[in-house]
C-alpha positions as CSV (number, residue, x, y, z in Angstrom):
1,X,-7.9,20.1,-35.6
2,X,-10.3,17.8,-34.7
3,X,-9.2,13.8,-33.4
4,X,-12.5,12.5,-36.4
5,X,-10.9,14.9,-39.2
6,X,-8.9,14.0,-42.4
7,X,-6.4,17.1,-41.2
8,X,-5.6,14.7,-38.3
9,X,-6.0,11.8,-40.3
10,X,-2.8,12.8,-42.2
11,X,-1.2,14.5,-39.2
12,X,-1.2,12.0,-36.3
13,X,0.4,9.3,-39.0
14,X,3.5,11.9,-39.7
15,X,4.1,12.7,-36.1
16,X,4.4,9.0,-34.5
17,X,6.7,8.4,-37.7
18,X,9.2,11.0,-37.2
19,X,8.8,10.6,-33.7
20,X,10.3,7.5,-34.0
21,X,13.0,8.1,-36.7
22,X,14.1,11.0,-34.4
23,X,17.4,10.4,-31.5
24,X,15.7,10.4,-28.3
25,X,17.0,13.9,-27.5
26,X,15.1,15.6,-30.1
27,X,11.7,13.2,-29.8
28,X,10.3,15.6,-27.2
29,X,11.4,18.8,-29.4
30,X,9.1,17.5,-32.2
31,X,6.4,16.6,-29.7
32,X,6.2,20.7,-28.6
33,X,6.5,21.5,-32.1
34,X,3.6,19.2,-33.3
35,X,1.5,20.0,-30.1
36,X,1.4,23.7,-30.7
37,X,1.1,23.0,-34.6
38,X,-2.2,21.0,-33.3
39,X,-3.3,23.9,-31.3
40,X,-2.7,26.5,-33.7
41,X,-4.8,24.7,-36.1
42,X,-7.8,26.5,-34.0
43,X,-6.0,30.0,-33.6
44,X,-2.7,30.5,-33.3
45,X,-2.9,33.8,-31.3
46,X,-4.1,32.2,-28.4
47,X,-1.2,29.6,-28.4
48,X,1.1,32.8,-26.9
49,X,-1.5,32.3,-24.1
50,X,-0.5,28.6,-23.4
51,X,2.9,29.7,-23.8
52,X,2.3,32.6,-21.3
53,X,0.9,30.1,-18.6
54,X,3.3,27.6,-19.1
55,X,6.5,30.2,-18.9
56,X,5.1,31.7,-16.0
57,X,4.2,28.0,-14.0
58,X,8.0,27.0,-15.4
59,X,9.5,29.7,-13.7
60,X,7.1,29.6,-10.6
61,X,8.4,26.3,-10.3
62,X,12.2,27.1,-10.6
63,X,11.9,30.3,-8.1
64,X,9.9,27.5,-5.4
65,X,13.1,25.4,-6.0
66,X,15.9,28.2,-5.5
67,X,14.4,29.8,-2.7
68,X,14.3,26.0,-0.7
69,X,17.9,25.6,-1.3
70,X,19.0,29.1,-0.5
71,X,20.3,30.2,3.0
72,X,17.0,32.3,4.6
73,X,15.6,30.6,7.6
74,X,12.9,28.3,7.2
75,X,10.1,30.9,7.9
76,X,11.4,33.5,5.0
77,X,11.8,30.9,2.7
78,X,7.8,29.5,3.5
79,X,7.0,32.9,3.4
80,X,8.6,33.7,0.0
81,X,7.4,30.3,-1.6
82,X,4.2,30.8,-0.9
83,X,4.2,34.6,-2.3
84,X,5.7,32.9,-5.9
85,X,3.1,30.1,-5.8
86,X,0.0,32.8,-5.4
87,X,1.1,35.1,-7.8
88,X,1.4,32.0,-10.3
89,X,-2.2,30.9,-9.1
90,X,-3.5,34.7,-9.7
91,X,-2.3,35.4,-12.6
92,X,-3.4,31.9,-14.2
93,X,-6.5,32.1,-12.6
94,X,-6.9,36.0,-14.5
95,X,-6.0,34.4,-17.9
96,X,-8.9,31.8,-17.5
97,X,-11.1,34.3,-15.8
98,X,-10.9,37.0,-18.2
99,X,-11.4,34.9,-21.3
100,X,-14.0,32.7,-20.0
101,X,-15.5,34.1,-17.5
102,X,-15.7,38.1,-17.8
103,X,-18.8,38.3,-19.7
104,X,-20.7,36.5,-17.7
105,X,-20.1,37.9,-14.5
106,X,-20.3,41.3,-16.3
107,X,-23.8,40.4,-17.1
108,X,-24.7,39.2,-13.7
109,X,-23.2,42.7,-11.9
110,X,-25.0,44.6,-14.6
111,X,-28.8,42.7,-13.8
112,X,-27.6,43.1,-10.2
113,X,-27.6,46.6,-10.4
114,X,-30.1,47.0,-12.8
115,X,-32.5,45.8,-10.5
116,X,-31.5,47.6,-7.7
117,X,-32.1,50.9,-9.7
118,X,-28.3,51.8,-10.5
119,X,-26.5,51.7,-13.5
120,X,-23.5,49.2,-14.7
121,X,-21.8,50.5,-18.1
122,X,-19.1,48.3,-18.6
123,X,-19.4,46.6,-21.9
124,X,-18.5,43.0,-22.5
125,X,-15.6,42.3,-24.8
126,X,-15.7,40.1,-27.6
127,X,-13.6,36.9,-27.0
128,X,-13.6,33.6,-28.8
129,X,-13.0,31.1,-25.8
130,X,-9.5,29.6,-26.3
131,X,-10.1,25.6,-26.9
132,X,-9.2,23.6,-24.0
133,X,-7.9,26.5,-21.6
134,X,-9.3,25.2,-18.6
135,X,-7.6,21.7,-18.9
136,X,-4.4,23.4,-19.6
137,X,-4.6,25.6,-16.7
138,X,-5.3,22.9,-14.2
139,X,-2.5,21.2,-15.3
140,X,-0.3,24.5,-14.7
141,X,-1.7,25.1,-11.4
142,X,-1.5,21.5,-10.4
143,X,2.0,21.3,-11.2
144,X,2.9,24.3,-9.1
145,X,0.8,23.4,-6.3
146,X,2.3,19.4,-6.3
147,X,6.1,21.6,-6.5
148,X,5.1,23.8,-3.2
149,X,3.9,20.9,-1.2
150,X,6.9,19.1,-1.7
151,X,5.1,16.2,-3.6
152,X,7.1,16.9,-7.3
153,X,10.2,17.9,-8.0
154,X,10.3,21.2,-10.0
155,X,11.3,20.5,-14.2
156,X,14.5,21.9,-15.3
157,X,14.0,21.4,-18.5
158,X,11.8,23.9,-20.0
159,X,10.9,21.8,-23.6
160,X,9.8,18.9,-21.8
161,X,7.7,20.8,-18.9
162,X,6.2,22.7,-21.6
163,X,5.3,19.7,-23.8
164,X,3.9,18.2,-20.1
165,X,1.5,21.4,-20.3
166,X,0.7,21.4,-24.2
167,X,0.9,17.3,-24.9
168,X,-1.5,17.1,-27.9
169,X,-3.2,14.3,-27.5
170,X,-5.0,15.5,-24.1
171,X,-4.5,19.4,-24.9
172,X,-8.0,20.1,-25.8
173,X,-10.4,18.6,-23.8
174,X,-8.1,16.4,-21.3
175,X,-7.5,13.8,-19.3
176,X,-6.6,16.7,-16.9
177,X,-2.9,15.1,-15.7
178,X,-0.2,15.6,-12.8
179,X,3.4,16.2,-13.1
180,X,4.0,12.7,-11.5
181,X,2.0,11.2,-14.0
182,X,3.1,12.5,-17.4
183,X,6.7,14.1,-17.0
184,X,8.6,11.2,-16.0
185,X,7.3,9.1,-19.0
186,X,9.4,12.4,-21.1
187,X,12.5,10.8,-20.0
188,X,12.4,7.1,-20.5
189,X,13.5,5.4,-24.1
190,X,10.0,4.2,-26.0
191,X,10.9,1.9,-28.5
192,X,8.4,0.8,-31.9
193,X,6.9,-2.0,-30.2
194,X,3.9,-3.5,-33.0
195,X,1.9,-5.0,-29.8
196,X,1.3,-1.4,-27.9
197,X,1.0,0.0,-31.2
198,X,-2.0,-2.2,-32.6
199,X,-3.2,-1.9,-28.9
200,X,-3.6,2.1,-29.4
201,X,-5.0,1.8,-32.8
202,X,-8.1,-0.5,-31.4
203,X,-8.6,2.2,-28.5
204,X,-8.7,4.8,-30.9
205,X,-10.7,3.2,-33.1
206,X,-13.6,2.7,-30.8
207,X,-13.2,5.9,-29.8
208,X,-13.8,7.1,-33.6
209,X,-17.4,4.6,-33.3
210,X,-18.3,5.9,-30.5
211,X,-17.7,9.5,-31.7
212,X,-19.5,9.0,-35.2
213,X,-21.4,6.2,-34.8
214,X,-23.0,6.9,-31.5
215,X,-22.8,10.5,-29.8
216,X,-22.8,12.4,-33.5
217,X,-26.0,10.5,-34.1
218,X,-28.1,10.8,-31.0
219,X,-26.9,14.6,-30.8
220,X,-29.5,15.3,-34.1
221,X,-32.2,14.3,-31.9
222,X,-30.8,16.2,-29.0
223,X,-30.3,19.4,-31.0
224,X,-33.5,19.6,-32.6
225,X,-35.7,19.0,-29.3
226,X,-33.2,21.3,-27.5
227,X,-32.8,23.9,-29.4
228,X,-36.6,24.0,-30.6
229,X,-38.2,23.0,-26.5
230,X,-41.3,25.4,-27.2
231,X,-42.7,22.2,-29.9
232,X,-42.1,19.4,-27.6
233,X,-43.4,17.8,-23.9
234,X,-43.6,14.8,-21.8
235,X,-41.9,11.7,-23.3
236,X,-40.2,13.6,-25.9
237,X,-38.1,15.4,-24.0
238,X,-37.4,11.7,-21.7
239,X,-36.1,10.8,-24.7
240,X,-34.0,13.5,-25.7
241,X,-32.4,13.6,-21.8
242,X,-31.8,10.1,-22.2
243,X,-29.9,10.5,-25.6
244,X,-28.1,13.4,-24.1
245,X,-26.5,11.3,-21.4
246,X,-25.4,8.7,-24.0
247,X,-24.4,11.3,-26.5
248,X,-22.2,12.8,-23.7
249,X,-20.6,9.9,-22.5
250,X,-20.0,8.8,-26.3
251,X,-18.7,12.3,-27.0
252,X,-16.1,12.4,-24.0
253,X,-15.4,9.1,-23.8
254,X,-14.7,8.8,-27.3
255,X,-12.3,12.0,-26.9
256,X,-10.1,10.0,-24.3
257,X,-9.8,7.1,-25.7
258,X,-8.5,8.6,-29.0
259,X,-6.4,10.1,-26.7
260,X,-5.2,7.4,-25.1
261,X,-4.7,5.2,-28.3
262,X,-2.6,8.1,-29.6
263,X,-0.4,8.7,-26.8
264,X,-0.4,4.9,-26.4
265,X,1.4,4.2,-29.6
266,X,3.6,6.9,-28.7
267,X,5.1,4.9,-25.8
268,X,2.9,7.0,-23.0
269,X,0.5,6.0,-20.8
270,X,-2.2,8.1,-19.9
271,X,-5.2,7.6,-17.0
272,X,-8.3,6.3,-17.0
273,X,-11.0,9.1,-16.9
274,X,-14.1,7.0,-17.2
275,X,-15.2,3.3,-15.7
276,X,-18.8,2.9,-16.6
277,X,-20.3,5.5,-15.1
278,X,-24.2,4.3,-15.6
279,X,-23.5,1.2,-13.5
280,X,-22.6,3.6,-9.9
281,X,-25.0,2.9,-7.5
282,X,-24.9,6.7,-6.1
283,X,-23.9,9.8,-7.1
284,X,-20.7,9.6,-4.8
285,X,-19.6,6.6,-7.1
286,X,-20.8,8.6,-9.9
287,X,-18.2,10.9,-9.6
288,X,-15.6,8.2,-8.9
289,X,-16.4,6.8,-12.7
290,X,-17.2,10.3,-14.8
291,X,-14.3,12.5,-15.5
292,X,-11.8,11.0,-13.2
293,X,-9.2,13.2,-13.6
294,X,-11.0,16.4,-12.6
295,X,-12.9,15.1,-10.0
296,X,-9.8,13.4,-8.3
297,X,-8.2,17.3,-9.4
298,X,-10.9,19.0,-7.2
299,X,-10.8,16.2,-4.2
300,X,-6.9,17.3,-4.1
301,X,-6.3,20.7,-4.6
302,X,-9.6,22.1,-3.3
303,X,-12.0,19.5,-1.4
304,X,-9.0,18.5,1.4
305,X,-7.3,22.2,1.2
306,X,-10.9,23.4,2.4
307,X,-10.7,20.7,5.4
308,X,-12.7,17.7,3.7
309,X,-14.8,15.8,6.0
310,X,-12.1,16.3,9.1
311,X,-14.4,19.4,10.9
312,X,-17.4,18.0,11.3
313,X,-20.6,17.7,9.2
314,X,-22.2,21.0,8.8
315,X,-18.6,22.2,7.3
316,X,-18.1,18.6,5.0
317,X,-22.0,19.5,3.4
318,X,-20.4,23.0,2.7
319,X,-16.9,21.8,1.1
320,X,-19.0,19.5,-1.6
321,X,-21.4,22.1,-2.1
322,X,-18.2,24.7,-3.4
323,X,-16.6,22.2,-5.0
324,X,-19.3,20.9,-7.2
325,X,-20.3,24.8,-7.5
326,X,-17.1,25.3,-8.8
327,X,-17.0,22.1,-11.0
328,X,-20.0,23.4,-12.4
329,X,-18.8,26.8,-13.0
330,X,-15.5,24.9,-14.2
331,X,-17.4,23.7,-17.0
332,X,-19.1,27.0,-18.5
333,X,-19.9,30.4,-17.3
334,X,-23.6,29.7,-17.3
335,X,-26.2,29.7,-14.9
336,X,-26.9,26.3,-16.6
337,X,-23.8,25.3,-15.1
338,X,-23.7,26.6,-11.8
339,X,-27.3,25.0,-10.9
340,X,-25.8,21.7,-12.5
341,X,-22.7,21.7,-10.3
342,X,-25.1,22.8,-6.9
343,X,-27.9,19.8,-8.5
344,X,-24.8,16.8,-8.2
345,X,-23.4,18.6,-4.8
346,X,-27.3,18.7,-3.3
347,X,-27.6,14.8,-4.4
348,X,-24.6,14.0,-2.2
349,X,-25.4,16.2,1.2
350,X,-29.1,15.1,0.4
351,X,-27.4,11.0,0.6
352,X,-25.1,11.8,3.7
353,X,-27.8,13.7,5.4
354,X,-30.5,10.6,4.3
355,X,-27.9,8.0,4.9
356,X,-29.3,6.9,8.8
357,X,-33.0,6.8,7.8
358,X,-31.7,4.8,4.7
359,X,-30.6,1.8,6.1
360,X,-33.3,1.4,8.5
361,X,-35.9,2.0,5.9
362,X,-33.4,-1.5,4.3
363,X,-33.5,-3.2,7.6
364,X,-37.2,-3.0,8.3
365,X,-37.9,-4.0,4.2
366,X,-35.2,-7.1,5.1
367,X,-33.6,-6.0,2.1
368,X,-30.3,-7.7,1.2
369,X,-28.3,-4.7,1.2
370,X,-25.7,-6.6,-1.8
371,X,-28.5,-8.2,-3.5
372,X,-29.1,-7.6,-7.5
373,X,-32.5,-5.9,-6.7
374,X,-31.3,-3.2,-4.6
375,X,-28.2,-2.8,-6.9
376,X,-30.7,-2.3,-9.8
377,X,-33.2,0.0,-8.0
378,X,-30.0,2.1,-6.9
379,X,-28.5,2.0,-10.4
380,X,-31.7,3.4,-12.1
381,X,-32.3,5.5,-9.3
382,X,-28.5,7.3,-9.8
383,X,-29.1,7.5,-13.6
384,X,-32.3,9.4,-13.0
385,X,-30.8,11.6,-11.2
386,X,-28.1,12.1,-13.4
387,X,-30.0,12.8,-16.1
388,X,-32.3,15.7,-14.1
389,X,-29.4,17.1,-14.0
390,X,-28.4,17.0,-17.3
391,X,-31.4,18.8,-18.2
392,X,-29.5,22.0,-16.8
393,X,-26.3,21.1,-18.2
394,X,-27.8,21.1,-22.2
395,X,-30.2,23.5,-21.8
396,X,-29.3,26.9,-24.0
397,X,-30.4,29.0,-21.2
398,X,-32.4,29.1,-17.6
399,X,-35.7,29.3,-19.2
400,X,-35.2,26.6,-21.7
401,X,-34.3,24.3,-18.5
402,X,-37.3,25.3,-16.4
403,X,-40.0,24.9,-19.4
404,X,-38.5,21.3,-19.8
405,X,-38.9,20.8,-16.4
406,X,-42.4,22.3,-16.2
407,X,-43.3,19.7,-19.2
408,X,-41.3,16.8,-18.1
409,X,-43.8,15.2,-16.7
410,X,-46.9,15.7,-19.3
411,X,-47.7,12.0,-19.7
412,X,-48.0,11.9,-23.6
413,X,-47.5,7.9,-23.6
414,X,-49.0,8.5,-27.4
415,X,-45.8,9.8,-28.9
416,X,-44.2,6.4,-28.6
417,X,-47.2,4.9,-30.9
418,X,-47.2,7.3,-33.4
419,X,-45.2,9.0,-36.2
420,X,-44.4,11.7,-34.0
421,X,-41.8,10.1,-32.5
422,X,-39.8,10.1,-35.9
423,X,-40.1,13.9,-36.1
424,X,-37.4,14.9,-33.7
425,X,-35.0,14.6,-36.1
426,X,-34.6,10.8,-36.8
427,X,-35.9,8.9,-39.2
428,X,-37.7,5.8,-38.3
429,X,-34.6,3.4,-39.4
430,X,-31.9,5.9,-37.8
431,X,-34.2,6.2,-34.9
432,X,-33.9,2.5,-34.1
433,X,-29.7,2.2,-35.1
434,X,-29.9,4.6,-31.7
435,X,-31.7,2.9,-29.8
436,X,-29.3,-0.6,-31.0
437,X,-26.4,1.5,-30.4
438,X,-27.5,2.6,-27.1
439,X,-27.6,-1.4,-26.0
440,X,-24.8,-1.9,-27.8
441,X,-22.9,0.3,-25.7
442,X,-24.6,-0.8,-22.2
443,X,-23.5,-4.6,-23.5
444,X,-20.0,-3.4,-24.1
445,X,-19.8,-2.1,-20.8
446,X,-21.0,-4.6,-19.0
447,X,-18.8,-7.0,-20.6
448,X,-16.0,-4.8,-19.8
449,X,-16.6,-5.3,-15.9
450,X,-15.6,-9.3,-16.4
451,X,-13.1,-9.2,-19.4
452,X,-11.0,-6.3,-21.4
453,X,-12.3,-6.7,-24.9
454,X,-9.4,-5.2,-26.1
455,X,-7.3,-7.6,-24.7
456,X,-9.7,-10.5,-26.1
457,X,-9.4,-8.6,-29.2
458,X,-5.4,-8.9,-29.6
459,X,-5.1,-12.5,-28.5
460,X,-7.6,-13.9,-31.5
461,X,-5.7,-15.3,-34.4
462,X,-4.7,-12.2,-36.8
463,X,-7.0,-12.5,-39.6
464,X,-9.7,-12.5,-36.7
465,X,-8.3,-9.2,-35.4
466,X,-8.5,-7.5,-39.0
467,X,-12.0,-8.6,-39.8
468,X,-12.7,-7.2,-36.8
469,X,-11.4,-3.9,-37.4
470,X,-12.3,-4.1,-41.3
471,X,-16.3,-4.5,-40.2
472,X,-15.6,-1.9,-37.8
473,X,-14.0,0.9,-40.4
474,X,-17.0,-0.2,-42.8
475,X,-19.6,0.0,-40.3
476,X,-18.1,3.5,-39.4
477,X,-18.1,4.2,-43.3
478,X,-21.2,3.3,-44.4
479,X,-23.3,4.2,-41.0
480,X,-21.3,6.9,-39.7
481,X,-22.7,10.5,-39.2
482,X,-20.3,12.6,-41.2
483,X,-19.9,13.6,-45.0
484,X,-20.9,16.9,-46.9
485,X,-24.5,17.4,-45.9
486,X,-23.7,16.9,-42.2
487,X,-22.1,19.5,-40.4
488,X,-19.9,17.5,-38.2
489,X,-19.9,18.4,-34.5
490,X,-17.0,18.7,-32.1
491,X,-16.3,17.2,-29.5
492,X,-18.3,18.5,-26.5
493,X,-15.7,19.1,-24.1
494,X,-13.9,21.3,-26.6
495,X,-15.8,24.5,-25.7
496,X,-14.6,24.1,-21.6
């Protein structure tokens, strides 16, 4: 069920009403119920794999608990705590591997091997890839992990920890949460309140303009140069990397902040998972603004357990280069991936290593080091960066990435005078709605650093508010990419 469709159109509406009909004992009852109705919308076999995590996370966590309470001395009891939460870990960590992952390492052994002059016969099985598995694992494993260091209590109440694993709004493609975060907001009385409510609606309906207004839009242009790279050089494929990294910032953003909105209405907060990512000023600050909640997810339960930056810097450069290895693995079993993760972790070690020669390059230039010109220089410079790297990231395969990259730089400057530009999909007039969108959306953003529209938005007088929204819904209508001769895309994050 996707957040854009009619299905959820007519679903969301009937869950927040009984929701709030409902005694507070049985609102989180309906909330499992509707979750894994959501879910099961996609296929409901694999919701007995959600089930499976979350039973065996549940009892992981109950097990931790006992054992800390019982009688054994304090070495037994680490001992035996630490055997419960690594079988949990494993056999989580099996689930996601053999559903996402299998094939492709199967592959890789078999070229391995292949090339060394041996056979490899084992076939690859045919799996769909269960929506949103990783972000439902990482919030299994994370809740085990915060139970064994002491830092969360372990959940007694098996509805509500499973609702904590399966909560619909964030099911499919995140915010990835913590225990702390989410659980304790199952437990406290949310009453209708009309403010929060309209609050919520206004989040998720800019998250339903950026979604078809904005990334559903500038994806045509993507898909067509992207899937087609043989017909196209130079400034056309600038242009198609530069819509990509608007189309997925639309795509994901737009995804949390319907998700958000919708839990927002409900009574429950959830985090923040972007903050303007094309204004950091380095790729470090990057990561601090794009996908919060897994980055922060990797800085805790991999990045420090793997010693940080406390042994020195030769063993620092290696603990970003695994973590943003395994971010990029995180995010498909691709090569694509992998080289995207190792691009972002090379940018950093590159910066640390750079760092000295840096500022006295700054001092010699008598550069202001908090002046708007070096801000500027360092903001294009990150989003350049970013956006080599994104090459990787759409490409369909290895070889589509490198021929970009071999034709990047083909300086074609006659493509922006001439029709060809309109023949990557857009039209002339839709062509330009991008490119208004695009500052539209940069405009928004910066606005955002001084004042929360949102908040501007609520404290106009009311007839204000609903033109406002009104415009907003017929803007969506009448320029929206959806309808029966477009075959509506979802969300991007969905296949991770």
């Amino acid at each position: 069920m996707n957040f854009t469709s009619v299905h959820f159109l007519c679903f969301f509406p009937f869950v927040v009403l009984c929701y709030y009909c409902l005694p507070l004992k049985l609102r989180w009852v309906w909330l499992l119920v509707s979750s894994y109705y959501f879910y099961m919308c996609w296929n409901p076999v694999y919701a007995l794999l959600m089930l499976t995590s979350t039973f065996i996370t549940y009892l992981c966590g109950i097990f931790i608990d006992s054992i800390r309470n019982s009688k054994s001395g304090d070495t037994s009891r680490k001992n035996i705590e630490k055997t419960i939460v690594i079988a949990g870990l494993c056999i989580n960590l099996l689930i996601l591997f053999f559903f996402k992952y299998f094939n492709f390492f199967n592959e890789s052994f078999q070229y391995v091997w292949n090339s060394l002059g041996m056979s490899w016969k084992m076939n690859n099985f045919d799996l769909i890839l269960p929506v949103g598995i990783s972000f439902y694992t990482f919030h299994a494993l994370g809740y085990i992990i915060d139970v064994f260091r002491g830092d969360y209590k372990p959940e007694k109440n098996f509805i509500k920890y499973a609702l904590f694993v399966s909560f619909f709004p964030l099911l499919v493609a995140g915010p990835i949460v913590r225990a702390s975060q989410l659980l304790p907001q199952f437990y406290e009385a949310h009453k209708f309140d009309i403010q929060r409510v309209w609050s919520g609606l206004l989040l998720i309906l800019w998250g339903i303009f950026q979604k078809l207004m904005i990334a559903d839009r500038l994806s045509i242009l993507v898909n067509t140069v992207y899937n087609d790279v043989n017909h196209y050089q130079g400034f056309q494929f600038v242009i198609a990397t530069v819509f990509f990294s608007f189309q997925i910032l639309c795509d994901f953003s737009a995804y949390t902040d319907i998700a958000k909105g919708a839990s927002q209405i409900m009574g429950i907060n959830l985090i923040d998972n972007f903050n303007k990512p094309y204004f950091a000023t380095s790729i470090k600050e990057f990561w601090r603004r794009w996908h919060i909640s897994l980055s922060t997810w990797f800085k805790d339960y991999l990045y420090f357990p793997l010693g940080g930056s406390r042994n020195g810097k030769i063993q620092t450069y290696r603990n970003i280069m695994v973590v943003f290895l395994v971010s990029g693995l995180w995010h498909g079993a691709n090569l694509t991936f992998l080289i995207w993760g190792g691009l972002h972790g090379f940018y950093q070690v590159l910066a640390m290593i750079s760092k000295k020669y840096t500022n006295i390059i700054i001092d010699k230039l008598q550069i202001i080091r908090q002046g708007f010109s070096l801000k500027i220089f360092n903001i294009l410079t990150t989003f350049i960066l970013v956006n080599l790297a994104w090459i990787f990231f759409r490409a369909n395969n290895f070889n589509d990435a490198l021929f970009i990259y071999k034709n990047l730089f083909v300086t074609n400057f006659e493509v922006l005078f001439t029709e060809n530009l309109y023949k990557m999909g857009l039209d002339i007039f839709e062509f330009r709605i991008s490119l208004l969108l695009i500052v539209l959306l940069i405009g928004v953003n910066f606005i955002q650093t001084k004042i929360s529209i949102r908040q501007f938005i609520m404290n106009l007088w009311l007839p204000i508010q609903w033109a406002i929204c009104i415009l907003s819904i017929l803007s969506i209508l009448v320029y929206g990419i959806y309808g029966n001769n477009y075959d509506a895309s979802q969300f991007i994050y969905f296949q991770f």
